[in-house]
KOLDRENMAR-80683 format. One record per residue: residue in one letter; x, y, z of N, C-alpha, C in turn. Coordinates in steps of 0.02 Angstrom, whole numbers, plus 50000, padded with zeros to 5 digits. Example, Ala and Ser with C-alpha at 12.3 -4.5 7.8 and 13.67 -1.06 7.14 Angstrom:
BEGIN
a506604971650390506154977550390506604983550390 s506424988850354506844994750357506455000250394 
END
This chain:
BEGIN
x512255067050185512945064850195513045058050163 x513395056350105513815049550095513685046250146 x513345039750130513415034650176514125031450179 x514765031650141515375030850153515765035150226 x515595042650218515885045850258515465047850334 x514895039850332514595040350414515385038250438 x515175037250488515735034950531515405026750548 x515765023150508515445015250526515495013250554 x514975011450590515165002750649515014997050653 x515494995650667515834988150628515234980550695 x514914978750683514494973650725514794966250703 x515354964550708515274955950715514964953750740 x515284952050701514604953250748514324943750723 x497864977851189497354975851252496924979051249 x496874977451227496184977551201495854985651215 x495534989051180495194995451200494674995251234 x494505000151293494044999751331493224999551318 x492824995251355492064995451332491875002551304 x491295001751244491005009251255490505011251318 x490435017551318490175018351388489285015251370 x489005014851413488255008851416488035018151386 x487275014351347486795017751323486335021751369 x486195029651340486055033351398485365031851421 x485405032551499484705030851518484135035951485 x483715034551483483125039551460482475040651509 x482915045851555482755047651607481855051251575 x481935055051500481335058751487481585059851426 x480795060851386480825061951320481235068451287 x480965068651238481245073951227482205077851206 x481935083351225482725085051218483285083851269 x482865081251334483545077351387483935070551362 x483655067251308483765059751295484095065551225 x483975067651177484465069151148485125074951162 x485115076351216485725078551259486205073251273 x485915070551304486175063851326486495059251276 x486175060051219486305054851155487135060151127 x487075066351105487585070251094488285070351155 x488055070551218488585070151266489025063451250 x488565055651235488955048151236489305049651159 x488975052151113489535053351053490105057651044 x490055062751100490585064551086491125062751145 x491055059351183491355055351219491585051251181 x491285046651123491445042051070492195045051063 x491785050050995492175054450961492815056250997 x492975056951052493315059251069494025053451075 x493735048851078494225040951124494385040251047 x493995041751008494265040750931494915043950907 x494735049350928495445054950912495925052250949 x495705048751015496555049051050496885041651016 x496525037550969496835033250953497245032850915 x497965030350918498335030750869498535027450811 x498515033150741498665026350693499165023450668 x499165017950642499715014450634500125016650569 x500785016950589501335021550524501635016150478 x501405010450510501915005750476501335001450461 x501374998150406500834992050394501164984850376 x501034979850413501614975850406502404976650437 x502914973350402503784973050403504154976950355 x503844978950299504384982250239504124988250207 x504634991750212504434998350191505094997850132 x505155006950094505625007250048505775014050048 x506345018650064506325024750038506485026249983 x506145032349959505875032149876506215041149884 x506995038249869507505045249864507355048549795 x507625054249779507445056449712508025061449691 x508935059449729509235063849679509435061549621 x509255064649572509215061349488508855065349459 x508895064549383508705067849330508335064849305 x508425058849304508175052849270507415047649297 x507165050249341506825046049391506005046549329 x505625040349333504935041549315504525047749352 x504125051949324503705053849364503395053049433 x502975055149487502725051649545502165046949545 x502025051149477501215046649475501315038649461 x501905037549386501985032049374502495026849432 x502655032049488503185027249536502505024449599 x501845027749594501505028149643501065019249607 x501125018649520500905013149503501245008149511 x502005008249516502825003649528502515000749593 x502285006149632502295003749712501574998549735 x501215000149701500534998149719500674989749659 x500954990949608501164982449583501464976149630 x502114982849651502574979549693502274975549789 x501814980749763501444976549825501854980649910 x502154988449873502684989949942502174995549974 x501954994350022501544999650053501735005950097 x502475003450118502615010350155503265013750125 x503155019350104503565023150081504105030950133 x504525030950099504565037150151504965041650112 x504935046650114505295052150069505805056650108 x506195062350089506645064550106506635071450122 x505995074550090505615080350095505045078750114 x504485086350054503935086050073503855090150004 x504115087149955503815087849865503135087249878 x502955092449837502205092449815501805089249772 x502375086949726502325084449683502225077949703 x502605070949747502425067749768501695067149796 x501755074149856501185072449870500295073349843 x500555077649825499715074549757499825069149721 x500555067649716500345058849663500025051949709 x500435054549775499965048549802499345048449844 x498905055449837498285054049828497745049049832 x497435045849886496975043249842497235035049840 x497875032749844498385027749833498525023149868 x498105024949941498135020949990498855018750028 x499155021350000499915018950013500155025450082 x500485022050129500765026550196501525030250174 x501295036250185501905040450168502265045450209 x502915041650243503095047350283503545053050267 x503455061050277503915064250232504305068350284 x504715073250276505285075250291505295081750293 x505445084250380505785089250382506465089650369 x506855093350315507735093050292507915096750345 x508515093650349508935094350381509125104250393 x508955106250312509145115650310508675118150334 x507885114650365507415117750381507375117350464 x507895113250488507865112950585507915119750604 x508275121850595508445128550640508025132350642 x507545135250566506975138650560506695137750599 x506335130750615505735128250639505865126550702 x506495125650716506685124350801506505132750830 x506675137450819506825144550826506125148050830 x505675145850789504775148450788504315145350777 x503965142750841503295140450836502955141050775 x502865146650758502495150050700502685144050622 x503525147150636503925142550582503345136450559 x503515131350626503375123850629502485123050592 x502155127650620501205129950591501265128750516 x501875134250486501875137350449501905131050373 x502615127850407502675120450390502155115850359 x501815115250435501215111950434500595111350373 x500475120050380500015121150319500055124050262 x500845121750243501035120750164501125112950149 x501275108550213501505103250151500925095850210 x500595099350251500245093150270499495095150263 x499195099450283498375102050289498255102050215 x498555102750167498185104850068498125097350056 x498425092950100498545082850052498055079350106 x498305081250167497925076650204497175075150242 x496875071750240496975063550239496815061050165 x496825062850117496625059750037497605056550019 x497955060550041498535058950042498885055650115 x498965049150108499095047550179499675047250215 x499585053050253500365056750276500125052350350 x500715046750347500785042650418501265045650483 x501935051350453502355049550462502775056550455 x503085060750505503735067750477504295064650540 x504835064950496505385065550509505735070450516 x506085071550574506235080350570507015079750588 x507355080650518508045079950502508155072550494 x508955072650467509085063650459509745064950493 x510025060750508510645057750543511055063650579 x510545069250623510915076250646511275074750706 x511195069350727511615071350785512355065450766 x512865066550797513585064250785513885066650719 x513545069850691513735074850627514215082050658 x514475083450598514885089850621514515096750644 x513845098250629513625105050646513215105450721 x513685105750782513285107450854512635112950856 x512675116050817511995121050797511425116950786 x511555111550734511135107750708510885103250774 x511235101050800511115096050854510655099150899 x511085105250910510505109650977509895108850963 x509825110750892509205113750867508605109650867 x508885102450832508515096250833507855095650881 x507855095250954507425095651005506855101350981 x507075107550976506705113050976506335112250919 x506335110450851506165107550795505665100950828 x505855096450841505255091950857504985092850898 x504885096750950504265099250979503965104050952 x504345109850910503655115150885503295110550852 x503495106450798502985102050753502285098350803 x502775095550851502305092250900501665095850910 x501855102250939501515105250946500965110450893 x501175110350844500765111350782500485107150756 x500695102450766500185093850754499695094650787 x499745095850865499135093250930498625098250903 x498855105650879498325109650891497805110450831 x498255108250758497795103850722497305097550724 x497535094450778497165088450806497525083550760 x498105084150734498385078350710498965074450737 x499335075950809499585074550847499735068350871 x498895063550871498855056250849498755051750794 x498855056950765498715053150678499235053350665 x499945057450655500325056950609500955056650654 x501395051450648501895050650676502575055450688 x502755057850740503335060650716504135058450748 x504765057250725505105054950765505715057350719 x506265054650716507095058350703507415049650682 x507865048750609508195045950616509195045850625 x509225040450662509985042450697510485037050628 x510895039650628511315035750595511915030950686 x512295025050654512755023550689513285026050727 x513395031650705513665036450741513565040250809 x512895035450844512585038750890512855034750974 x513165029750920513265024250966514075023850984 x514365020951056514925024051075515415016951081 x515025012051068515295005051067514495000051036 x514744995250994514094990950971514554984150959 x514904981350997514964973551009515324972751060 x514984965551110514464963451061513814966251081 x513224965951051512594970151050512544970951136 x512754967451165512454967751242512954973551255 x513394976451233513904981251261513704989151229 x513224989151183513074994251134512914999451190 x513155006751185512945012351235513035019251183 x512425021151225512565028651194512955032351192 x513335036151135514065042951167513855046351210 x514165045651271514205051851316513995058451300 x514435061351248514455066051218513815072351168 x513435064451175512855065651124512375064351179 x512245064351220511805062651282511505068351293 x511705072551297511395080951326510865080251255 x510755081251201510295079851154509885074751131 x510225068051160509715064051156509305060451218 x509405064851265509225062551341508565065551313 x508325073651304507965076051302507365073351236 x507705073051176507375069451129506975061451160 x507435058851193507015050351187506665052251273 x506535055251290506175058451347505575061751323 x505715063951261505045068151218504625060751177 x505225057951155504885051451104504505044351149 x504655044751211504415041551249503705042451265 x503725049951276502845050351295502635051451246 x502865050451182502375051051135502135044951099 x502655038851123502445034651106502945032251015 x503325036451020503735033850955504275029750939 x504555026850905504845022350893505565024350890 x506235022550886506895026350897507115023450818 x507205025950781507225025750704508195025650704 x508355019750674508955020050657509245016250599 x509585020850559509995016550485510325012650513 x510385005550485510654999750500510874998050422 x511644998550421512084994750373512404989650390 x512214985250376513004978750377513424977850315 x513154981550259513474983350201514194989050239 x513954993750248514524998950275514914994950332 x514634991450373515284988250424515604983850391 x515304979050346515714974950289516174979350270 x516194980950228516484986850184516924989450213 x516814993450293517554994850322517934989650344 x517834981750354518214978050373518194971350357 x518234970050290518154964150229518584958150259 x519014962750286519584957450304519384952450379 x519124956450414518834950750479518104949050493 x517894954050438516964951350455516894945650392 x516484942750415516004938450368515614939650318 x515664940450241515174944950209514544937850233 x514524933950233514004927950237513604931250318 x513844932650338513694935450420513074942050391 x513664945350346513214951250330512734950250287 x512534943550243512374941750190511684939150217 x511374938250280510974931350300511064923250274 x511954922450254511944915550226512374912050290 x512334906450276512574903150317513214903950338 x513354903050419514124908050431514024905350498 x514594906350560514794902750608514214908550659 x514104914450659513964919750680514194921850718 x514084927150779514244927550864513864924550907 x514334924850966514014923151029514064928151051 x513654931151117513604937951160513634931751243 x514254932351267514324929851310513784932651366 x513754939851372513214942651422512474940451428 x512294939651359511414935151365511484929151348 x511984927351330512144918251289511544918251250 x511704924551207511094923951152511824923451067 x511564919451014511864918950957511584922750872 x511964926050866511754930550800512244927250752 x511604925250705511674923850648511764928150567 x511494933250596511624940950528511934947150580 x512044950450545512334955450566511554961350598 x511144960550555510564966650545510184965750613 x510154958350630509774956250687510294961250745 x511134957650749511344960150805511324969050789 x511134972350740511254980450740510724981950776 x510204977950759509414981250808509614976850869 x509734974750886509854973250962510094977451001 x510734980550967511114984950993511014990051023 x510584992350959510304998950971509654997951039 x509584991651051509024989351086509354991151174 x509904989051172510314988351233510544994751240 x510645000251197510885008251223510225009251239 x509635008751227508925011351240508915009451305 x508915001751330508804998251382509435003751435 x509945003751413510585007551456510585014751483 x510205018951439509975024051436509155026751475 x508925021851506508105020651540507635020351492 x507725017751424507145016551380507055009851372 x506835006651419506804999451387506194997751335 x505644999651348505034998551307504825001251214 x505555009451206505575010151165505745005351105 x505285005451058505315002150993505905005350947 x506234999450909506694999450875506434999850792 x506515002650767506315002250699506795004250641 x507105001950588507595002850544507335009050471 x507655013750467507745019550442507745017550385 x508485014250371508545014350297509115007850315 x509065003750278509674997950270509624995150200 x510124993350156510384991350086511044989450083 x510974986749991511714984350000511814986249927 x512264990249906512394994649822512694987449805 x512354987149734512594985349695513234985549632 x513534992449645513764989949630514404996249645 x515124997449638515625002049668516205002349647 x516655008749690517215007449664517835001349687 x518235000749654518794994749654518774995549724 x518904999149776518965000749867518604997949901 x517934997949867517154998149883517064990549911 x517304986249942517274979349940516524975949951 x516344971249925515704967549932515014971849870 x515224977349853514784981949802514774977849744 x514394973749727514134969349668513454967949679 x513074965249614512574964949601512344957849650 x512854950849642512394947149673512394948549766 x512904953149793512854952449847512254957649876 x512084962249836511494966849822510804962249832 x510944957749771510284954149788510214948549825 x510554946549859510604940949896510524944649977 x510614952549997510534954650069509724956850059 x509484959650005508874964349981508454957550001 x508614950349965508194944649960508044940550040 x508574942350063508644938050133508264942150175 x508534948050163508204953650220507504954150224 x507064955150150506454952550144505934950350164 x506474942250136506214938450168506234936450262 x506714938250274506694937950360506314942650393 x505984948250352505414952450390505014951250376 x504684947650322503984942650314504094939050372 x504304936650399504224929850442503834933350527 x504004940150498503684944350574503724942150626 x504314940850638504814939050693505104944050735 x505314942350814505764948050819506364947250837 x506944949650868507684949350868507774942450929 x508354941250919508674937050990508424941451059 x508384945651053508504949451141507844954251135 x507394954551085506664957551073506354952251036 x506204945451057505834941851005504904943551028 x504634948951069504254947951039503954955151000 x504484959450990504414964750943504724962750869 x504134963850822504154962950758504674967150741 x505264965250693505774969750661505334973450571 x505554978250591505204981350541505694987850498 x505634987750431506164992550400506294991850341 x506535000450335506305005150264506805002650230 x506954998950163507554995050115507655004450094 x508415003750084508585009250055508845005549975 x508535006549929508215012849896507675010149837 x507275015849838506755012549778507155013049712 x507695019849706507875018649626508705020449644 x509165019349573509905020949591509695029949575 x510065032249601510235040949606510565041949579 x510585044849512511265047249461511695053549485 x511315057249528511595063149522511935063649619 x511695059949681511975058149726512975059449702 x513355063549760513695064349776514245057349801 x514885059249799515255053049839515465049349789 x515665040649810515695035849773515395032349731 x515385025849701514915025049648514245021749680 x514535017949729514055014949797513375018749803 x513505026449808513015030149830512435030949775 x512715029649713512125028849658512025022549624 x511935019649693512035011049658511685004949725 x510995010549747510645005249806509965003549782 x510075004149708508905006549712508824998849700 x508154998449701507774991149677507804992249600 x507574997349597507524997349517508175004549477 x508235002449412508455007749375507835013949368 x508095018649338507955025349351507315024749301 x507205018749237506625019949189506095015149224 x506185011049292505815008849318505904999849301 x506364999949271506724994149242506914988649298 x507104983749332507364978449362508024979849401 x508304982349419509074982849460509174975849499 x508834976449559509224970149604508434965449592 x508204960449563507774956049546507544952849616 x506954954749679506794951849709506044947249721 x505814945849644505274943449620504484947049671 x504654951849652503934953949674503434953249653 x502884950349702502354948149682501944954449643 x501394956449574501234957649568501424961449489 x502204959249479502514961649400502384951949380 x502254958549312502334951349261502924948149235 x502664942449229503384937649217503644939049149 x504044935749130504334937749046503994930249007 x503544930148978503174925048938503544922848863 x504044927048847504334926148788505374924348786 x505414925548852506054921548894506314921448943 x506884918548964506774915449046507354921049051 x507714925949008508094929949031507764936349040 x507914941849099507634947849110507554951449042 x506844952749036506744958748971506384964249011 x506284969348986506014976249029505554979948956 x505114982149013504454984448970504534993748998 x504524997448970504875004948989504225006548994 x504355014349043503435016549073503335020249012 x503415022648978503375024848911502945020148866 x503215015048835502715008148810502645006148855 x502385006548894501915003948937501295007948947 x501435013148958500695019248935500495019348859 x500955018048809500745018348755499965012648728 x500195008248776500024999448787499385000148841 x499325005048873498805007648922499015003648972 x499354999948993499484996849074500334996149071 x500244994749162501064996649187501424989249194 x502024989749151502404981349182502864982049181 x503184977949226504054978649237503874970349244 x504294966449189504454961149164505164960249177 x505234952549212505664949049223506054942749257 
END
């Protein structure tokens, strides 16, 4: 769905336990190696239930792919490992991706679509079936952290879809556990803004009524599993619907008067801080207080139509740069400071072939040849040695040249 035609909202805004002691050796023999096999797989076992981590660090990137134009996976899997961006997340479960990142060390979470819920909500079998086409042939050489099962289904127009949602993330669940990958690989749902029935100021944020029968049961499932409540956060799109009374500087991380939330006499200074709060306070409103907040996808297009207000290049790189940088600092919100804010920049490249306005093919970090778009000096590209204005080195001569550079 067009991120234009969400429905926007506007924000003015312990350690693990000892191992067990060494077995006595009551008698030689094969009782002491009984004994030795029983404490390992007791090991073994506390091993499996541990869970691993989906996120490494504050910044992730989703690495969309509608276009014609995009580099290969292999050469976007070298973009990423320059760029120094370790968590990726995709929109499917391309094959093609996933043999490129192989081997790459890089965390990759991929995607049940949205046309595949109903299947897989509807048959156990389905969800297996899933499983061992696009996770058992890659993994663990391919490091699948991470399935998402659908994107922004609920407050959308199809009630089928919504139903279905639940039934879909538990068969997976359950085709995970019985693979034994249940604790290894994350699974959870992201919500778009639309989920929410009021969001200012953040202390007032509540869930729709309406949408409650589906997400009572979901964050009741995501709770004992320990997952995080995944939500797109734009302050680009609440800008954008209301140029005229928000602050682009608010939305910008630049300096700006911000809000006050009379209810915590807590003060927001960006907009992105008060969106994860928000969403912090329907969790808290709803009996999830402990659930983790984590950001889906947030950006700012560079560039749009005449309507499109704030869609330019420097305000692109000035939210990409701030935002960044304010999740390096591994900090956490006014009303969660001591949960780290953490989240996926939407987008690794612009999308030529994306639907809608011009906005919608106009969020990537980079152009489609792997070229420079919004300039956030990433550590690990080379500088331009021959001038201080952006030049670009194409993955083409750059393989010709035997190594990868994006100069600028």
């Amino acid at each position: 769905m067009p991120r234009t035609a969400r429905k926007a909202r506007v924000l003015l805004l312990s350690s693990p336990p000892p191992p067990p002691s060494p077995p006595v050796m009551l008698r030689r023999g094969g009782v002491v190696l009984l004994l030795v096999v029983v404490v390992l797989g007791l090991l073994a076992a506390r091993c499996d239930g541990k869970k691993v981590s989906s996120f490494v660090g504050t910044y992730g990137v989703n690495y969309g792919r509608i276009a014609d134009n995009l580099p290969p996976p292999t050469e976007v899997v070298k973009l990423l490992r320059m760029a120094r961006i370790k968590n990726v997340k995709i929109y499917d479960a391309d094959h093609t991706v996933l043999d490129a990142f192989r081997g790459s060390g890089l965390n990759l979470v991929i995607a049940v679509t949205n046309g595949e819920v109903k299947d897989i909500a509807a048959s156990p079998a389905k969800a297996m079936d899933w499983l061992n086409e696009n996770v058992q042939p890659y993994y663990p050489s391919t490091r699948i952290v991470g399935i998402t099962v659908g994107n922004e289904v609920l407050g959308g127009a199809d009630a089928g879809l919504a139903e279905a949602l639940i039934g879909a993330v538990v068969n997976i669940h359950d085709a995970l556990k019985m693979l034994g990958l249940a604790t290894k690989i994350e699974l959870t749902t992201p919500h778009s803004e639309a989920v929410f029935a009021n969001s200012y100021p953040p202390s007032a944020c509540v869930f729709r009524d309406d949408l409650m029968v589906y997400l009572k049961p979901l964050l009741d499932f995501f709770s004992k599993t320990g997952a995080p409540f995944y939500v797109n956060a734009y302050p680009f799109l609440a800008y954008m619907s209301d140029p005229a009374h928000i602050d682009v500087n608010y939305a910008l991380f630049k300096p700006n008067a911000g809000i006050y939330d009379a209810k915590t006499r807590l003060r927001y200074d960006n907009m992105f801080e008060a969106q994860v709060d928000a969403a912090y306070f329907a969790l808290e409103a709803a009996g999830y207080p402990e659930m983790e907040v984590r950001v889906a996808e947030t950006g700012w297009a560079s560039a749009g139509d005449a309507t499109e207000a704030g869609a330019d290049p420097a305000n692109a790189r000035a939210y990409n740069f701030n935002l960044r940088k304010r999740l390096f600092l591994r900090k956490g919100t006014p009303y969660r400071p001591g949960r780290v804010a953490k989240a996926y920049i939407f987008a690794l490249f612009n999308e030529n072939l994306k639907p809608g306005p011009t906005t919608e093919r106009h969020y990537g970090l980079f152009k489609p040849d792997g070229s420079v778009s919004i300039d956030l000096g990433f550590k690990g590209l080379v500088p331009s040695s021959s001038s201080p204005s952006p030049s670009i080195i194409s993955f083409k001569r750059a393989r010709e040249r035997g190594w990868m550079a994006l100069i600028y």
